[in-house]
C-alpha positions as CSV (number, residue, x, y, z in Angstrom):
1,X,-14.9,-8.0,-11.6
2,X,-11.7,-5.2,-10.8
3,X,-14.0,-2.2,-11.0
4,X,-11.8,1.1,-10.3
5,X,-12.9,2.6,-7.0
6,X,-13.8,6.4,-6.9
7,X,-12.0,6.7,-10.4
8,X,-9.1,4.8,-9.4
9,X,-7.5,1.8,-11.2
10,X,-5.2,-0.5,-9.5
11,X,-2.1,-1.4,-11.3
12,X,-0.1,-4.7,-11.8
13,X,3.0,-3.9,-9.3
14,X,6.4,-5.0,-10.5
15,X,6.9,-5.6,-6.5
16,X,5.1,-8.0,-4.1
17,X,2.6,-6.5,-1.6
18,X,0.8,-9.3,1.2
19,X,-1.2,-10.6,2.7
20,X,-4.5,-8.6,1.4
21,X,-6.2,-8.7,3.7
22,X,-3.9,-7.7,5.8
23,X,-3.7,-7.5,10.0
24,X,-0.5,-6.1,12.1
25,X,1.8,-5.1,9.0
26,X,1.9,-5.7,5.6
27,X,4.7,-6.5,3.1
28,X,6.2,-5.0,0.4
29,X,8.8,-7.2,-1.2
30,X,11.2,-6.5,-4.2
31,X,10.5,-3.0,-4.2
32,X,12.9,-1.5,-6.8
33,X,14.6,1.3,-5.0
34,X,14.4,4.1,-2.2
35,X,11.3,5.9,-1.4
36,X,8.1,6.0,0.4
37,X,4.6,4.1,1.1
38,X,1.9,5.8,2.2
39,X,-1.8,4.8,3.1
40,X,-5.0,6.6,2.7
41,X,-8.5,6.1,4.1
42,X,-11.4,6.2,0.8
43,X,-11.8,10.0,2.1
44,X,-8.1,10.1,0.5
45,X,-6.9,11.6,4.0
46,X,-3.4,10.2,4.3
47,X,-3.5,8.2,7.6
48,X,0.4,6.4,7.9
49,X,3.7,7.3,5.9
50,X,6.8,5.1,5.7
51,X,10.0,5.2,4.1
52,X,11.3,2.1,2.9
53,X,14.8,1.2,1.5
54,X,15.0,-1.6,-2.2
55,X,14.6,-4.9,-1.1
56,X,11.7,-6.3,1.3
57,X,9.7,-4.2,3.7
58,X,7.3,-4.3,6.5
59,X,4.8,-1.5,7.3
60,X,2.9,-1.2,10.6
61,X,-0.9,-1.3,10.1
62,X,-1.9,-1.7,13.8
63,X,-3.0,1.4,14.9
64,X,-5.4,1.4,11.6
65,X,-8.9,0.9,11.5
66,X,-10.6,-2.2,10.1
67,X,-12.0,-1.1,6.1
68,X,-10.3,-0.8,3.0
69,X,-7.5,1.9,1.6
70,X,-5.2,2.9,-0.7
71,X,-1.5,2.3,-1.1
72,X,0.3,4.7,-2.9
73,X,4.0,3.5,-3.3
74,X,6.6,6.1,-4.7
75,X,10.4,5.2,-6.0
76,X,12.4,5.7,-8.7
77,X,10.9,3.2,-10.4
78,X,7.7,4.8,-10.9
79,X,4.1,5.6,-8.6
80,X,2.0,2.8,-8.0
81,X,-1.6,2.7,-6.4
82,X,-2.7,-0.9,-4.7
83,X,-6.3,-1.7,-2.7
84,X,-5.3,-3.1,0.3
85,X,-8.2,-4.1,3.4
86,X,-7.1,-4.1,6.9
87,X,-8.6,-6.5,9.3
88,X,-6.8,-5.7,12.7
C-alpha cells in the first residue's frame, strides 16, 4: 500500500530517479530540461539544493542523515514530488 505521507502523494515521474534506498548520491536520469532538485527532511526543512542540466544527474547525499525525505524536482517540464530513504 502507497499511502500519501503527511498529505503528500508521490507521483509517477516521466524521469528515472535510483537507487531508493539510496547511500552516497542518487540519480536522476532523463530529466527533461534545466532546473533544480531539492531535498527536504519530513519537518519539510529544505536540507540540500542542486541544479541540474537535461540529461542524467547525480546528487550528493553524503552529508545527509539516514531516514526518509522528500524530492521536489522543478523544470520546465513540470514539479514533481518523489520519497526517497537515505541509508549512508
Amino acid at each position: 500500500i502507497d499511502a500519501p505521507v503527511s498529505g503528500v502523494q508521490e507521483q509517477d515521474l516521466p524521469f528515472d530517479v535510483y537507487p531508493n534506498p539510496a547511500s552516497g548520491e542518487f540519480f536522476v536520469n532523463n530529466f527533461p530540461s534545466e532546473g533544480e532538485v531539492a531535498v527536504y527532511d519530513l519537518s519539510g526543512n529544505r536540507r540540500l539544493a542542486q541544479q541540474v542540466s537535461a540529461g542524467d544527474n547525480s546528487i550528493g547525499i553524503g552529508t545527509l542523515q539516514d531516514g526518509m525525505y522528500f524530492v521536489d524536482f522543478q523544470s520546465n517540464g513540470g514539479s514533481f514530488r518523489h520519497k526517497l530513504i537515505i541509508k549512508n
